[in-house]
N, C-alpha and C positions, 0 to 999 in steps of 0.2 A: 566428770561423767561425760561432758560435751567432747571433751580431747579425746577420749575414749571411742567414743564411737563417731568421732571422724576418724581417726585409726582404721577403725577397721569397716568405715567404708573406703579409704585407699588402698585396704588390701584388698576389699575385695571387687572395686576396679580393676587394680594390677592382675588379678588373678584370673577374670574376665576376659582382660587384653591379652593376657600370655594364652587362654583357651581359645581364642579366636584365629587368635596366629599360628595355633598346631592343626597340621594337617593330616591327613589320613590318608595314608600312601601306601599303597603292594607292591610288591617287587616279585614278580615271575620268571623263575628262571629256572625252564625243564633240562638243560642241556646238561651231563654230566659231568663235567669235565670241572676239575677244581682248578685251573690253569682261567678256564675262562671265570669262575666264581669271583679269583682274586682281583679280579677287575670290578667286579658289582661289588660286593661285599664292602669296603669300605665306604664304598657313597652311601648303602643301605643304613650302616653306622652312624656315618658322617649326618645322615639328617637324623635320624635317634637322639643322635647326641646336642644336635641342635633343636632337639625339644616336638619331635612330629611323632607320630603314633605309626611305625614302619609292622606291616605284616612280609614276611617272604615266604615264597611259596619257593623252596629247592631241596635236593638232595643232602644239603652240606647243613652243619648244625654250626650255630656258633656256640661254642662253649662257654661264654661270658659275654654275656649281652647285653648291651646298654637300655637303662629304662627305655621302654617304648617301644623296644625290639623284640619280635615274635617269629617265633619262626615256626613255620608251618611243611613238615616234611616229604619229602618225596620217598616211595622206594630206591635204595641203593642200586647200583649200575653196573653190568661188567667191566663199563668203560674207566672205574677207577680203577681197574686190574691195571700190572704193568703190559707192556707193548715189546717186544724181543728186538731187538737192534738188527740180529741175527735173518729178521725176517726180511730186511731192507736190501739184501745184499743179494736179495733176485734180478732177475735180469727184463726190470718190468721196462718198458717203452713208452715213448715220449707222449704218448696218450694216454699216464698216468694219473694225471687230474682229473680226466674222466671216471675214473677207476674211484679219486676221491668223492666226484661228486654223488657217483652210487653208495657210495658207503653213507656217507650224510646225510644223503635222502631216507637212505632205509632209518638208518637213527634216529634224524627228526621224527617221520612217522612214527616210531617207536614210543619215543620219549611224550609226543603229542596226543596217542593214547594211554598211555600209562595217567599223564597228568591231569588228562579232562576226565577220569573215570576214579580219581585218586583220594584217599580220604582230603587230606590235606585241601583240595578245590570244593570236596562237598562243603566243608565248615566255612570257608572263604563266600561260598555263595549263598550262606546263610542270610548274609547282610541285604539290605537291596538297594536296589536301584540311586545310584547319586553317592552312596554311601564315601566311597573313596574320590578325595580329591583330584588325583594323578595316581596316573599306573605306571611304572616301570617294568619294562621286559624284553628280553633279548630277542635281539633278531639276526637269525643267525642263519642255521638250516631248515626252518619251517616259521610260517608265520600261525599257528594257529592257536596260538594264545594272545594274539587279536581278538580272536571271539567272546574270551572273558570281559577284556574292556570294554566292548559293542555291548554287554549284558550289561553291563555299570556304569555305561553313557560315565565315562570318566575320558579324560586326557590320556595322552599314551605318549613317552617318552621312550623310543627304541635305543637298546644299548646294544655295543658290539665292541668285544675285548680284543677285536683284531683289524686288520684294515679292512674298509669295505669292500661286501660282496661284489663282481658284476650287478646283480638284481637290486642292490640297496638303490643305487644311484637314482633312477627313475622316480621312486618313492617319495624321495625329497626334492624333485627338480635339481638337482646334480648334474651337472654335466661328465659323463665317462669318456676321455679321449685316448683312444687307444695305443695313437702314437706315443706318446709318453706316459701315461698310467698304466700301471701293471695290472693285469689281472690276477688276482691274491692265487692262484691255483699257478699259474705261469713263474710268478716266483722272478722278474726282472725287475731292476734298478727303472728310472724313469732315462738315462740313456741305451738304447736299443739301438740294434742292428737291423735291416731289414729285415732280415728274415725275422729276426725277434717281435719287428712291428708286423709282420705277417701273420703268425703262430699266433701273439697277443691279440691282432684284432677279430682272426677265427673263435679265438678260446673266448673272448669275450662273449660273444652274440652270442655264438653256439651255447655256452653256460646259462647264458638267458635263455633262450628256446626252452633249456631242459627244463630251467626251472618252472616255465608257466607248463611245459607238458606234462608232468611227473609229480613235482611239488605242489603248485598251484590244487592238483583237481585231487590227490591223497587229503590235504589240509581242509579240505571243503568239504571232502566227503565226511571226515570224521567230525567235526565241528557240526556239520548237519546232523548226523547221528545223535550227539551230544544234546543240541539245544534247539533242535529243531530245522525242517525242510526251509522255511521263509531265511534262513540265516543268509547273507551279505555275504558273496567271494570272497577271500583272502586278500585277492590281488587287488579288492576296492577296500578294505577295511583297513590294508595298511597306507594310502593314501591319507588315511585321519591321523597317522602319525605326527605330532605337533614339532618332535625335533628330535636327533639323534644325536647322545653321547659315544665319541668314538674313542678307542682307548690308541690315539696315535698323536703325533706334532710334525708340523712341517718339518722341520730340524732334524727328524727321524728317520721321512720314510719321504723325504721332497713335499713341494710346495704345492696344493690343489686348487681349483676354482670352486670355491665348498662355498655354499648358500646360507647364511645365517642362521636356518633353521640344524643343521651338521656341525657342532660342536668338538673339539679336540681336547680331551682332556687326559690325556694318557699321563703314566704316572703317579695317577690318582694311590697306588698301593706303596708306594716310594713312603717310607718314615724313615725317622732320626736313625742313624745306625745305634746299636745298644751297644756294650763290652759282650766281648768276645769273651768264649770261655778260654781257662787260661795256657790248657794245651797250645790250641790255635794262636792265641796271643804270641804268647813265644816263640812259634816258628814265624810268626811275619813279621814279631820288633828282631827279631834275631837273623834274618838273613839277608848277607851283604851284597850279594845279586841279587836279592828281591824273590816273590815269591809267584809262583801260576797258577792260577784254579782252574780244575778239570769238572763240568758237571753237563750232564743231558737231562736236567730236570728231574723229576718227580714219576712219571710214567716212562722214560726209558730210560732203563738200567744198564749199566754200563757193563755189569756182571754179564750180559746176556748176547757181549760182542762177539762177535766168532774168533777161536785160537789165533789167527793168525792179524786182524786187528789189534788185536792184544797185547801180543808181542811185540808188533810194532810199534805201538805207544809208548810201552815199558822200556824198550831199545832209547827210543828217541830221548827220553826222561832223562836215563840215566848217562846221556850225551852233554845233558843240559849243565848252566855252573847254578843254576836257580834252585830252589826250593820249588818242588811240586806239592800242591792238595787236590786230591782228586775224591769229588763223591763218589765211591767204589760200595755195592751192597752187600759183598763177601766177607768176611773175615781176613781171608787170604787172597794174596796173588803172585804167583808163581813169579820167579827173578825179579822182584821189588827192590829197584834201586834205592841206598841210603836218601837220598834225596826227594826219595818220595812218600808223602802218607796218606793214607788211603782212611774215609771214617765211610759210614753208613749214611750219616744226615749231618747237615753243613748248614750256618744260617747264611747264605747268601749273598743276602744283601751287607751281612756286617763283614764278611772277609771282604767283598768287591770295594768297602767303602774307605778299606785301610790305606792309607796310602804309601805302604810296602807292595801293596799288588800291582802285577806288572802286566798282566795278559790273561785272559779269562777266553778259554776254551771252549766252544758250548754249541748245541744241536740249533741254536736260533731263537727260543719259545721267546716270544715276547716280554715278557715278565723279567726274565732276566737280562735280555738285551735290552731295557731299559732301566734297569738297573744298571747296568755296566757303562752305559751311554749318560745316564746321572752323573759318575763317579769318573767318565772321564778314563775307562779301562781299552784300550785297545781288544780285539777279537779277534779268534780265529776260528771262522764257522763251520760247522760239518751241518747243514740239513740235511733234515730227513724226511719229514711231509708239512703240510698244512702249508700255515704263512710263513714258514720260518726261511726257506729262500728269497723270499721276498724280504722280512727283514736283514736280512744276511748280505743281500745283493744293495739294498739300500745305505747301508754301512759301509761297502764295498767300493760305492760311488762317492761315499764321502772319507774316501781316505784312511780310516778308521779300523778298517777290519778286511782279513783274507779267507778265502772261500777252497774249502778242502770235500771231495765226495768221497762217502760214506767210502766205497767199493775201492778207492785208491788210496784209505790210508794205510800206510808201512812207517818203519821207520825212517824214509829219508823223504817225505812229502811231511811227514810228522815233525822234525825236527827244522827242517828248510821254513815252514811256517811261524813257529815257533819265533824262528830266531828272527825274521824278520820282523814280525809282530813288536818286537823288544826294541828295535829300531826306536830312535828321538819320533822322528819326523811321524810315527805314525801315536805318538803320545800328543804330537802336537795338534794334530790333527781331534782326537778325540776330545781334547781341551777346547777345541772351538766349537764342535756340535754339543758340549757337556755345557755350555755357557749359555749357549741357545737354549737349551733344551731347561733351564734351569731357573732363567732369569726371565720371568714373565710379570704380567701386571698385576695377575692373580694366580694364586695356587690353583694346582687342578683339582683339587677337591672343593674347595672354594665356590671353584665354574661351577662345578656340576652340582653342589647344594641350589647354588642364587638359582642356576636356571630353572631346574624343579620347582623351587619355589614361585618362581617367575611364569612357568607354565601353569601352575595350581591359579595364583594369582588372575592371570587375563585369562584362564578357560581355554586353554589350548595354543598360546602365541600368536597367534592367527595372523599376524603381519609379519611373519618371521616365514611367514610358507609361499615359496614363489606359484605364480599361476602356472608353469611349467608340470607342477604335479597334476594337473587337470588337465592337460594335454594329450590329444592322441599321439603317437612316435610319428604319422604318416606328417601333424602339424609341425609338430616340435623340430622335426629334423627341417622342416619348412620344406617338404617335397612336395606340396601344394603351388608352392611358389616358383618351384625349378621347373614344376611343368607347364605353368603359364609363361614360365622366360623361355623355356624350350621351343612351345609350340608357338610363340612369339616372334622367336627367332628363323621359325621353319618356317613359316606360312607366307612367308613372301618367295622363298624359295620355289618353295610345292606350286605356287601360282604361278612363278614364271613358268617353272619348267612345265606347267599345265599350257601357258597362255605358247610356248614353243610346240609344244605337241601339237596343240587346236591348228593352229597353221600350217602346220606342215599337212595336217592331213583336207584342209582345205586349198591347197595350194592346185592349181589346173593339170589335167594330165599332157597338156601339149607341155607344159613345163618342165615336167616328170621328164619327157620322152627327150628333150633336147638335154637334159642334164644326164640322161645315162649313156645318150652320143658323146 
């Protein structure tokens, strides 16, 4: 009877210490886009499955959820509609990031009321106060699911499935240098031309401006409507940001001066490749040039390229000695060469991961240029908006991948690409950024649980956050300092040429008069 019931008081110890160590964590994430989701989503899991009690507040359902995991819905979006290829091939101007940043702003705002006014946020704020150990939420094109966290006096872990914004950097005492960091709308390598560090360090500030002009005072407004006039600016509440997961690696996209609290854990979506179904098997164990995958992701469909890109792809294809798969959402496509097959839906990551595949094709999206950069795939980029020039141009500087515009492919920019791509020297090259990219001390899922955990833990990191974030720009850029070495500099000047003036105009007029004899 005494064995007995020491038993089962170590079980229920043990079951004490396992409730103590689960946490209670939200994951926020208004933004539509299931490209940026595959980013969050796994870490969402990743701590479910490591035993924490995860709520998410998004659009996207997981259809088989690990205990622990709740999902809390959004209304659906336009933005899952597809995007026409067809539309890119206007004749927009080099002030088309501006064009993006309007678009984003309008969307955030969108998505920002949608979500603060949403079932999904009423049940969420059922709980109160303290209730969640850490929040997780993207910070992306609006901050105003800040103001949730500010409600639940919780920690706040900002996620972003892309490089960072201009406006993130500030947030975390980040240093943004313009000469060699790109601005994710600019879409350059971290080697520039002047003019490109010209362009890059207008597009920089200038994107700042808009964002506190435009963004800043929409997100405040609406937050205030929400939960009250006394509510905290946006642009002071994401200052309590405790650290940001970024979905990038040096290896990928160049090396930054990033601050302990800006984490890199890209890759985080990367798992085991599975078998292939066994069509697809077949044509990759079976082709003795090897095989090329063609795909523009999930929202732009390749069905929707204009006649005359078309043909030119199909031309260049069937120039090729390789095997093509191309994600094609038709049925049909007019002069399909034997060498090419065309399905609807492709799993991605397990054809890139074969190693029959020779050269992966692709509009840029992240997700799968990091996938292909796992795997060690050479690229040949077509972007079309967002980051994806910027990844494309990052790959570009590392040897690894060639860069094609939407508006000039045909068949002989199409197939000149192509063949070069299949070049040794540029497999070699992706075998060195694949080894980097690969070979870490932790998994990136791993990072991004310990951190969480690590922020719930100490209440926010708080040593992990430089005093730069509490800085004015006028401090931080030390222009306080330039003006005392200025006027430092000047004051002895100003005085001579004072202490020469005073003279001259004391000087006698007999003086005057024999000097101008």
């Amino acid at each position: 009877m005494c064995g007995c019931w020491k038993v089962f008081c170590l079980l229920a110890l043990l079951s004490l210490v396992a409730f103590s160590d689960s946490l209670r964590i939200l994951g926020l994430f208004p933004h539509p886009a299931i490209s940026h989701f595959k980013f969050f989503h796994p870490i969402m899991r990743g701590l479910a499955e490591a035993g924490h009690s995860v709520d998410v507040i998004s659009p996207f359902e997981d259809k088989d959820p690990p205990n622990g995991y709740k999902d809390h819905l959004l209304p659906p979006s336009t933005l899952t509609d597809t995007i026409s290829l067809e539309d890119f091939e206007r004749p927009y101007s080099f002030l088309f990031h501006y064009v993006e940043f309007f678009i984003l702003h309008k969307m955030g705002r969108e998505d920002c009321n949608t979500t603060l006014h949403s079932r999904a946020l009423t049940e969420i704020l059922k709980n109160p106060p303290g209730y969640y150990d850490v929040i997780l939420l993207e910070q992306f094109n609006t901050d105003c699911a800040m103001s949730v966290a500010h409600v639940f006096q919780a920690p706040v872990i900002g996620m972003s499935s892309c490089a960072l914004m201009p406006w993130h950097y500030e947030r975390f005492g980040a240093p943004l240098i313009p000469s060699y960091i790109s601005a994710l709308f600019q879409g350059q390598s971290q080697e520039m031309s002047f003019a490109g560090r010209l362009g890059n360090w207008i597009t920089v500030h200038s994107l700042n401006l808009l964002y506190k002009m435009f963004t800043v005072p929409a997100g405040n407004a609406l937050i205030r409507q929400r939960f009250g006039p006394g509510l905290p600016s946006t642009e002071d509440l994401v200052r309590n940001t405790s650290l940001m997961l970024v979905n990038q690696h040096f290896s990928l996209s160049g090396p930054k001066p990033l601050p302990p609290n800006v984490i890199e854990v890209g890759g985080v979506h990367i798992s085991p490749p599975k078998p292939l179904p066994s069509d697809l098997q077949k044509i990759l164990d079976n082709a003795p040039k090897g095989v090329i995958l063609i795909s523009w992701g999930s929202q732009l469909k390749a069905c929707s390229l204009s006649a005359a890109r078309r043909d030119g792809i199909v031309k260049a294809i069937g120039r090729l000695e390789q095997e093509v798969i191309w994600k094609y959402e038709n049925d049909t496509l007019p002069n399909k060469p034997p060498n090419l097959h065309i399905r609807k839906w492709l799993p991605q990551r397990d054809i890139l991961a074969h190693p029959n595949l020779k050269v992966f094709m692709s509009h840029g999206g992240l997700m799968g240029t990091t996938e292909a950069v796992s795997s060690a795939v050479p690229i040949v980029g077509v972007p079309i908006y967002g980051d994806q020039s910027l990844n494309i141009a990052a790959l570009v500087q590392r040897g690894m991948a060639l860069q094609l515009e939407l508006k000039k492919l045909d068949e002989n920019t199409v197939y000149e690409a192509l063949t070069k791509a299949l070049d040794p020297s540029f497999k070699a090259r992706a075998k060195e950024v694949a080894s980097s990219y690969n070979n870490r001390i932790q998994g990136p899922l791993e990072t991004a649980i310990w951190w969480v955990e690590h922020v719930a833990e100490t209440k926010g990191a708080p040593l992990t956050q430089p005093s730069a974030v509490h800085l004015s720009r006028f401090v931080y850029y030390s222009l306080d300092v330039y003006s005392v070495v200025a006027l430092s500099l000047l004051l002895p000047v100003i005085t001579l040429l004072g202490l020469i003036r005073m003279f001259k105009r004391r000087e006698p007029k007999g003086d005057r008069k024999l000097k101008r004899k």
